[in-house]
N, C-alpha and C positions, 0 to 999 in steps of 0.2 A: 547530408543527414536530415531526415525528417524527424517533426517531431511529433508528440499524439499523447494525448493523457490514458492513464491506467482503466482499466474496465474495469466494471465489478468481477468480472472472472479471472482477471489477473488479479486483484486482491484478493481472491480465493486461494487462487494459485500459493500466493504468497503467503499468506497466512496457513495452508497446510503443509509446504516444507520446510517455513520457520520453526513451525510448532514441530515439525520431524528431526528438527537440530539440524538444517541445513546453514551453511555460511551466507552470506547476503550477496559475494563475489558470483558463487552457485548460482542463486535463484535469479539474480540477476539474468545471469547468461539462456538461463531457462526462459524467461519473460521476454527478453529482448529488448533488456533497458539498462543505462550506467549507474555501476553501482551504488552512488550517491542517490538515485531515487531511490533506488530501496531503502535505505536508509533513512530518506524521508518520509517515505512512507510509512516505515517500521514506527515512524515517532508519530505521525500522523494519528494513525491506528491503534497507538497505544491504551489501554484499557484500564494502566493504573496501578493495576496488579504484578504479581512475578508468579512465575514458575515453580518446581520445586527444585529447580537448579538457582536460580535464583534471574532468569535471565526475563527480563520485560514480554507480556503478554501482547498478541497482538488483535486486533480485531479485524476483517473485511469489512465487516458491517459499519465500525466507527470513522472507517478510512473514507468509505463512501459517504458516509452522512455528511463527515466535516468537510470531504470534496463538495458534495450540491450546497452546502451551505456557501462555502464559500462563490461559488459560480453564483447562487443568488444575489450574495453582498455585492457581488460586481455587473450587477445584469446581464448574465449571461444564461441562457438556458442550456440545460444540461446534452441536449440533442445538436445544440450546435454546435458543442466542443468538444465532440467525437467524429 
């Protein structure tokens, strides 16, 4: 098993068929990662807000930010952990 952190276009990915009411099992198998990232991600990226279903909103944008932040807090730059 290799491993690899999410790209900014996977959290596109993810964020446009969360918001399509896809399951996280789904989007999972689409991205090609275990379903518990998504799920971490999904909290990662969260925005604060809800839907009109009532289901937590997600961000790409927030998911990436709070990634490079956190690779900052640990001295890593962002090109090497890709």
């Amino acid at each position: 098993m290799t491993y690899h952190y999410l790209s900014y276009e996977d959290r596109q990915e993810i964020e446009q068929r969360y918001s399509q009411g896809e399951r996280p099992e789904d989007i999972a198998a689409v991205v090609g990662v275990h379903t518990a990232t998504i799920y971490r991600e999904l909290e990662r990226g969260y925005t604060g807000e809800k839907d009109e279903s009532g289901k937590p909103k997600y961000s790409a944008d927030i998911g990436q930010s709070k990634q490079k932040n956190s690779f900052r807090r640990r001295g890593r730059t962002p090109n090497a952990a890709c």
